[in-house]
C-alpha positions, 0 to 999 in steps of 0.5 A, a space after each residue: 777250568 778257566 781262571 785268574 790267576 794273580 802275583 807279584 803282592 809283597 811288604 814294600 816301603 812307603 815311596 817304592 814300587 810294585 808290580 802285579 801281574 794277572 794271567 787268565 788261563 783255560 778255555 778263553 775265546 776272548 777277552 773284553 776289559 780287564 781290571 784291578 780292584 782293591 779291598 783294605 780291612 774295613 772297607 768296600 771293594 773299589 776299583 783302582 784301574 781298568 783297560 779295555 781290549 783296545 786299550 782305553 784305560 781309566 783311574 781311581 783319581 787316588 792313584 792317578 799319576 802313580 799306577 800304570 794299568 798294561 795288557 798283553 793279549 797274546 799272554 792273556 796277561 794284565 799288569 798294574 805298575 805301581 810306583 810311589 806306593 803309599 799306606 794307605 795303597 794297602 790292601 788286598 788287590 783282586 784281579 778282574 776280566 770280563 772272559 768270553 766262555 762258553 756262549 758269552 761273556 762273564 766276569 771272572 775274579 782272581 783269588 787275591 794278592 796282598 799288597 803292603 805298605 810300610 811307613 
């Protein structure tokens, strides 16, 4: 069963860091782009940041200078570093992989991980 599989949300201060991790497990062949994208109540589900397999990365201009998007292939592992959180950063983050099963590629979704910020 191939799946996503998110950690690292929690309740943190307004100006301190967080850092989210994402493992894709099962029968993977490849892995093309990876990403993260948040939800706050009320609103559409955006992105905050991607990466490609080769590296290449782009921002939300909102978290531009404070996020960090990383990779490591050989864990099937993503990670967004994020420093000077701020209220308004809160929401649920959903991890995102674009996975080679079977006979192509196909986006895959993990289940969630809550993110807060305190004032």
């Amino acid at each position: 069963q191939v799946q996503l599989v998110e950690s690292g949300g929690n309740l943190v201060q307004a100006g301190g860091s967080l850092r989210l991790s994402c493992a894709a497990s099962g029968s993977i062949f490849s892995i093309n782009a990876m990403g993260w994208y948040r939800q706050a109540p009320g609103k559409q589900r955006e992105l905050v940041a991607r990466i490609t397999s080769g590296g290449s990365t782009n921002y939300a201009d909102s978290v531009k200078g404070r996020f960090t998007i990383s990779r490591d292939n050989a864990k099937n592992t993503v990670y967004l570093q994020m420093n000077s959180l701020k209220p308004e950063d809160t929401a649920v983050y959903y991890c995102n992989a674009d996975l080679f099963v079977d006979y192509g590629y196909q986006a895959y979704w993990g289940q969630g991980t809550q993110v807060t910020v305190s004032s």
